[in-house]
Backbone as a ProteinNet text record, in pm:
[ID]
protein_1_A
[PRIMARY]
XXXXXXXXXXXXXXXXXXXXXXXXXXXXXXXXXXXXXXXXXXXXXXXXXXXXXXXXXXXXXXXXXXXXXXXXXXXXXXXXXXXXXXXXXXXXXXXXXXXXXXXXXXXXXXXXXXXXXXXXXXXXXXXXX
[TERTIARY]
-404.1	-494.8	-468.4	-439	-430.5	-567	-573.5	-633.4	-628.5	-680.5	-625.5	-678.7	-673.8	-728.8	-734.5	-849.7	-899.8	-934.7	-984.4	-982.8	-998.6	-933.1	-891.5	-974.7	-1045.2	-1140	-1106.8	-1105.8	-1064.1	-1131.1	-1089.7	-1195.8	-1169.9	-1302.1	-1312.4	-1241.4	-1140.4	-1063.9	-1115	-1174.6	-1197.1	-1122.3	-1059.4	-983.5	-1157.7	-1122.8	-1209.7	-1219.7	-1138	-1082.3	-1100.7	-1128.5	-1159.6	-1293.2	-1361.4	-1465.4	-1544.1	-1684.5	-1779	-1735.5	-1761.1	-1800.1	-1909.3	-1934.2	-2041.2	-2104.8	-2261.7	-2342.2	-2380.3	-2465.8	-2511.1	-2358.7	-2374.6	-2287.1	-2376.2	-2257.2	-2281.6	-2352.6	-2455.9	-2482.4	-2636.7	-2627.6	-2766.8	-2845.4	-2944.2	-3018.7	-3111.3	-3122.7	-3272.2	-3288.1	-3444.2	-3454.9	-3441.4	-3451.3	-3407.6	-3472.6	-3607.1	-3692.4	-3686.9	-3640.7	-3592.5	-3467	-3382	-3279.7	-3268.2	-3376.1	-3430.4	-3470.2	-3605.5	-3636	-3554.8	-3440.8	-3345.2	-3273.6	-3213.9	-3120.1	-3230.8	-3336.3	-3399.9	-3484	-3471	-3474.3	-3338	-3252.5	-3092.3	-3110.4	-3132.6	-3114	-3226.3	-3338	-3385.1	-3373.3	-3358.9	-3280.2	-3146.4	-3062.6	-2970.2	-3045.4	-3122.2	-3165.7	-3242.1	-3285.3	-3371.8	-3250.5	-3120.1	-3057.5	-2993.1	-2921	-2885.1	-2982.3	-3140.3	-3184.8	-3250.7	-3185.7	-3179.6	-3064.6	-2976.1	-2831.7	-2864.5	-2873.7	-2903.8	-3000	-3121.4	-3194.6	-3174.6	-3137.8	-3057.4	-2924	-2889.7	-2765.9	-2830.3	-2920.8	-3003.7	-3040.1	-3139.4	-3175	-3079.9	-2980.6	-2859.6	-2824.6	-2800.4	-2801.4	-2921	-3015.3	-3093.1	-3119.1	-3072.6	-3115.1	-3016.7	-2846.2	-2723.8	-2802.8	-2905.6	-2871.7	-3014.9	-3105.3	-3210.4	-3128.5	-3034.4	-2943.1	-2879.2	-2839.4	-2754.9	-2879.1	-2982.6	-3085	-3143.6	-3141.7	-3224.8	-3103	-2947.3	-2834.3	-2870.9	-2887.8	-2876.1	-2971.8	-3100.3	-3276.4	-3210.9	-3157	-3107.7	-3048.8	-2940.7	-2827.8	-2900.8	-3030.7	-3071	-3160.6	-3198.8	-3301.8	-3205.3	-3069.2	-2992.2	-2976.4	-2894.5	-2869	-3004.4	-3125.4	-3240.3	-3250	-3251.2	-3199	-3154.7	-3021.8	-2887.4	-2907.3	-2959.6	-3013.3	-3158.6	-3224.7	-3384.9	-3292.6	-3168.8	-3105.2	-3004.9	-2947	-2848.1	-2900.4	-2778.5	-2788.5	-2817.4	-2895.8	-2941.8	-3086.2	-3070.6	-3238.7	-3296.9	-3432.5	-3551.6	-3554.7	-3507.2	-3564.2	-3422.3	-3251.2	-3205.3	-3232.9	-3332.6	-3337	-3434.9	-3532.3	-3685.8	-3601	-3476.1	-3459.8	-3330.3	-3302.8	-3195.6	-3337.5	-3419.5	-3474.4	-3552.9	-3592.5	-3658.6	-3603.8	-3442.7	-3355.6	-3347.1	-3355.1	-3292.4	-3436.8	-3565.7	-3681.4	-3655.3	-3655.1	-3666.7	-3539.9	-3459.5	-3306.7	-3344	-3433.9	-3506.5	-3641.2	-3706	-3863.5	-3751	-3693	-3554.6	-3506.1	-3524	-3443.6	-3530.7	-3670.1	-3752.4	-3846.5	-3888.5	-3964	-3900.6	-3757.3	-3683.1	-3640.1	-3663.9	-3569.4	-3588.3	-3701.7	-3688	-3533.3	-3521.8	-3386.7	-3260.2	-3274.7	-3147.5	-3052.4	-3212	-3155.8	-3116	-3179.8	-3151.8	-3009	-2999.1	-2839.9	-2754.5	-2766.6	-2643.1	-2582.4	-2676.1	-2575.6	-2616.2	-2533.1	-2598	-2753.4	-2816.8	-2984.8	-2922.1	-3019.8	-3039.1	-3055	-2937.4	-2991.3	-3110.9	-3214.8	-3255.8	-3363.9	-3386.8	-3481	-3507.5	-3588.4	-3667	-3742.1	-3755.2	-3855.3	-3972.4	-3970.5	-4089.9	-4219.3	-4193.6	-4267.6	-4428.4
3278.9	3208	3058.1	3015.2	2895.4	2760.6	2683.7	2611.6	2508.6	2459.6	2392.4	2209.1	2121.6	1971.3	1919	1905.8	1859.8	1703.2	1631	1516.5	1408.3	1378.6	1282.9	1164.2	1156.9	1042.1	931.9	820.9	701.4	701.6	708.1	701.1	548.6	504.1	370.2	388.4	325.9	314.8	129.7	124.9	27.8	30.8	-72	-70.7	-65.9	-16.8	-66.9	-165.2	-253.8	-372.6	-478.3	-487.6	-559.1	-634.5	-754.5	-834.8	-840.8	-757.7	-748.4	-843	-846.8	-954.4	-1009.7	-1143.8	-1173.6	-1178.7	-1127.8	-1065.8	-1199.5	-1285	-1468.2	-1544.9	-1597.7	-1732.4	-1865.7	-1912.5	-1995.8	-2145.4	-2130.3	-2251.9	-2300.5	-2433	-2457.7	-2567.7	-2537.2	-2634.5	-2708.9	-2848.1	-2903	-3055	-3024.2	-3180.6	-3283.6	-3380.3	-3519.3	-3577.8	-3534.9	-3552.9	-3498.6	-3347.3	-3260.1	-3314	-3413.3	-3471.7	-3604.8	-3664.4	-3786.6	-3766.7	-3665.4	-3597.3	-3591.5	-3535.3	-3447.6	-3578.9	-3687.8	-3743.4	-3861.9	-3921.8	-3967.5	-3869.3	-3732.4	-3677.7	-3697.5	-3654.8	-3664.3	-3831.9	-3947.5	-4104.5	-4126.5	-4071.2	-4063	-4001.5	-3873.1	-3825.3	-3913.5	-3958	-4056.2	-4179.1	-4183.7	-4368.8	-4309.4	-4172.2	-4126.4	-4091.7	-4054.8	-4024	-4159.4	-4209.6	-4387.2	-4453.5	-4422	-4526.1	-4421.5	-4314.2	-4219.4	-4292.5	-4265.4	-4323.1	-4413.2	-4517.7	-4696.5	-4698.5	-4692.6	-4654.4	-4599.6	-4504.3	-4417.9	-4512.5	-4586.7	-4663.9	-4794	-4818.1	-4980.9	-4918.1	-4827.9	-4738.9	-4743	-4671.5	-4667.1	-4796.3	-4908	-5029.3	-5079.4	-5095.9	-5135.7	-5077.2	-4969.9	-4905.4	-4924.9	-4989.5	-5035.4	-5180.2	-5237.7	-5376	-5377.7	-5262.1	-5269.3	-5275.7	-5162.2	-5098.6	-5257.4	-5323	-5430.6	-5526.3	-5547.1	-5667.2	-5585.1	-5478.7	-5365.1	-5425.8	-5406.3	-5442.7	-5608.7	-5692.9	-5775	-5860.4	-5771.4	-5864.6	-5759	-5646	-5549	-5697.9	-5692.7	-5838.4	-5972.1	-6017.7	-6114	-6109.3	-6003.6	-5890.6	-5922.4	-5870.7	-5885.7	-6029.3	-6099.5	-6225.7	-6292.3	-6287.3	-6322	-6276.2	-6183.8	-6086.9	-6167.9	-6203.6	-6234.7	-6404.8	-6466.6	-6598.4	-6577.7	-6507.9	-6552.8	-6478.1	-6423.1	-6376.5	-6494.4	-6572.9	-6672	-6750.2	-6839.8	-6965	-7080.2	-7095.5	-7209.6	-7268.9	-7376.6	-7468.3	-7413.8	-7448.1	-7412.9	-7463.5	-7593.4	-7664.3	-7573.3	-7590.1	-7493.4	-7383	-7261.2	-7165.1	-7143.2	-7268.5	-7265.8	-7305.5	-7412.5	-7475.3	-7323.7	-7278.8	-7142.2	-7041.7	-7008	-6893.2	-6961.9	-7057.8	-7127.1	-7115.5	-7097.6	-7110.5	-6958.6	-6888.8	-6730.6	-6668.9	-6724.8	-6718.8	-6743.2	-6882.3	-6896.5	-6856.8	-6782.4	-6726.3	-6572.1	-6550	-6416.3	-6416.9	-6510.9	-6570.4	-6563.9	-6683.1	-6630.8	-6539.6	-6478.6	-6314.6	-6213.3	-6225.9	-6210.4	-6208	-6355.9	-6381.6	-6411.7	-6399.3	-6455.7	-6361.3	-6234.7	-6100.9	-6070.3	-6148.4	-6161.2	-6214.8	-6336.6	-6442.4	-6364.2	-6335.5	-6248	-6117.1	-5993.7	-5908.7	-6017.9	-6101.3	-6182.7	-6195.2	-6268.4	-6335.3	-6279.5	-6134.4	-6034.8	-5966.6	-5975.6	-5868.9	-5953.7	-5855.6	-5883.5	-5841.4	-5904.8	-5849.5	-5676.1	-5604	-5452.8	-5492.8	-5420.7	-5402.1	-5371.6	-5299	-5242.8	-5384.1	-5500.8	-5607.4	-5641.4	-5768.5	-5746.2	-5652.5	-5610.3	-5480	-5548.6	-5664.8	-5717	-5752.7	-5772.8	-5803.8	-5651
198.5	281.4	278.2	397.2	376.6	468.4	396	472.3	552.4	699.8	720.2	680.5	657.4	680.3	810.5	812.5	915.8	905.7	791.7	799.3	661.6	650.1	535.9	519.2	420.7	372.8	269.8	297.6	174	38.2	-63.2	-159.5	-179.9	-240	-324.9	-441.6	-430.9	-592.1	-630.8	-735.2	-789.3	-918.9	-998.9	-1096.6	-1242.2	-1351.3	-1454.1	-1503	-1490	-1573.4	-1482.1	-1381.2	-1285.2	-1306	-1292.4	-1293	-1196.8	-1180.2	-1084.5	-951.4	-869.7	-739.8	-768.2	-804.1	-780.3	-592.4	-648.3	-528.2	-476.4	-551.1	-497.2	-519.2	-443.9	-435.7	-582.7	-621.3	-750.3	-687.8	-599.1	-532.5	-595.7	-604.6	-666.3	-565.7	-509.6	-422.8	-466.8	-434.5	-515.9	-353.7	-413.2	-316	-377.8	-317.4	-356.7	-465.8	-455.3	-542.1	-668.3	-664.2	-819.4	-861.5	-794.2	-878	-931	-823.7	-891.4	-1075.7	-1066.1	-1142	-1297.6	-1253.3	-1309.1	-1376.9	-1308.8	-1308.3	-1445.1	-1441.6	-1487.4	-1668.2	-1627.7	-1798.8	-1839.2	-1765.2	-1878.6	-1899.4	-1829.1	-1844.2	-2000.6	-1976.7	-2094.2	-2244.5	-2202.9	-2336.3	-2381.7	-2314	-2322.8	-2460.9	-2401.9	-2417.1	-2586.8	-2597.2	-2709.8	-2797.5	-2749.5	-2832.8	-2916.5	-2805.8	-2865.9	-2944.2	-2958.4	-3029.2	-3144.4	-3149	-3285.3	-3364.1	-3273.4	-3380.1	-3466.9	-3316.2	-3380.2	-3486.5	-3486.5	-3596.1	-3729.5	-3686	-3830.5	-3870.9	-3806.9	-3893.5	-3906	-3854.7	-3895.6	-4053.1	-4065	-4161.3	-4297.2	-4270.1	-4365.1	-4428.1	-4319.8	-4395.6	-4448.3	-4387	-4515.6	-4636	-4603.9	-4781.1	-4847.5	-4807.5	-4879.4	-4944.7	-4856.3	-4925.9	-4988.2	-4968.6	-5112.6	-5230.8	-5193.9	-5343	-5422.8	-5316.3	-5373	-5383.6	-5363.4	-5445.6	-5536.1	-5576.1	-5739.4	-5781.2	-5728.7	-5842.6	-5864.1	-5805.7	-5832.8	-5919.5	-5883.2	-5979.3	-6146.7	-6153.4	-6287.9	-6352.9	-6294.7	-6364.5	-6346.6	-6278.5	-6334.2	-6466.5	-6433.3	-6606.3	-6691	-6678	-6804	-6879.6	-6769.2	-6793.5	-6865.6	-6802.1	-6903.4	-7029.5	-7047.1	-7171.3	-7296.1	-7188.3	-7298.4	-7293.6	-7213.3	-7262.8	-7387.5	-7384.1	-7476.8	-7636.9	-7607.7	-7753.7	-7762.6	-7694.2	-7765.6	-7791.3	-7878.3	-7974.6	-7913.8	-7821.1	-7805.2	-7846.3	-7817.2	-7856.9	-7760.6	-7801.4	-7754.8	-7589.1	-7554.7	-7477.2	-7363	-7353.3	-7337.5	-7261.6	-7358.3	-7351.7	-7253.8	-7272.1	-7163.1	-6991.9	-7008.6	-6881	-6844.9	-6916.9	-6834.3	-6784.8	-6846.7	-6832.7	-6678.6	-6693.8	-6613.5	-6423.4	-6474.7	-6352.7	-6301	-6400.4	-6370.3	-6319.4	-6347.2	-6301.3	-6163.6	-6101.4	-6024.8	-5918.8	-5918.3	-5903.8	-5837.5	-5950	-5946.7	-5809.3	-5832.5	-5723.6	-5575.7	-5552.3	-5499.5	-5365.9	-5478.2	-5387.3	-5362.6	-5462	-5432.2	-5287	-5280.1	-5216.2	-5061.7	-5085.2	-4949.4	-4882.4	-4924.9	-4869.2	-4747.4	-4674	-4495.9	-4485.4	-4506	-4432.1	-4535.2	-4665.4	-4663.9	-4595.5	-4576.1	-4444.5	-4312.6	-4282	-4159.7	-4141.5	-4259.2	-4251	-4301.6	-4309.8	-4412.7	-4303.6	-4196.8	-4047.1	-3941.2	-3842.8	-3703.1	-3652.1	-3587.6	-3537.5	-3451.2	-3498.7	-3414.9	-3255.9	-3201	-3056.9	-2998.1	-3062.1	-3020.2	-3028.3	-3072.4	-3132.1	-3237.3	-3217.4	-3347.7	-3392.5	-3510.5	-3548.4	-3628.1	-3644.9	-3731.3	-3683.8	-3501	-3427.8	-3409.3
[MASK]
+++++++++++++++++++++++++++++++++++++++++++++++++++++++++++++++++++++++++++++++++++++++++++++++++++++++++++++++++++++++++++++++++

């Protein structure tokens, strides 16, 4: 028995390995206004991120140059130290200690104009204001 064909149909051969079609087109619409929008959060996050940095490295330095005035009032401690134990006279010992006092008052009391004058001012301003 044979049969006859009568009519021949295409099949869909699609490969497996092949990558969908995308169905939407990759298009993104906005009004003028949603990119205004748009264009003004990224300008801000911008401006929040830069004055994270800046900050955090204003930050960093000042805590380098606390470190270096604790080092430096330590070694005026010492030096007092090692003057009220040496061999000198009385009068001497009153006019050194007297100096390392006020050496000490100093660095102390001046540590506005020393950060001042140890760097450049922060972009970002004054911060004392």
């Amino acid at each position: 028995m044979k049969r006859e064909i009568k009519k021949l149909q295409p099949f869909p051969f699609e490969s497996d390995f092949s990558a969908p079609q995308p169905e939407v087109p990759d298009l993104v619409s906005m009004s003028a206004a949603e990119l205004r929008a748009l264009l003004a959060e990224t300008r801000d996050g911008a401006v929040r991120i830069l004055q994270d940095e800046t900050l955090s490295a204003e930050s960093e330095r000042l805590q380098q140059v606390s470190e270096d005035l604790k080092q430096a009032l330590a070694t005026i401690v010492e030096l007092a130290t090692l003057l009220e134990t040496a061999a000198l006279s009385s009068e001497e010992k009153t006019i050194a200690l007297s100096k390392v006092r006020r050496l000490a008052a100093t660095l102390i009391d001046g540590q506005g104009e020393l950060f001042a004058n140890s760097t450049p001012h922060s972009p970002l301003g004054n911060h004392s204001d």
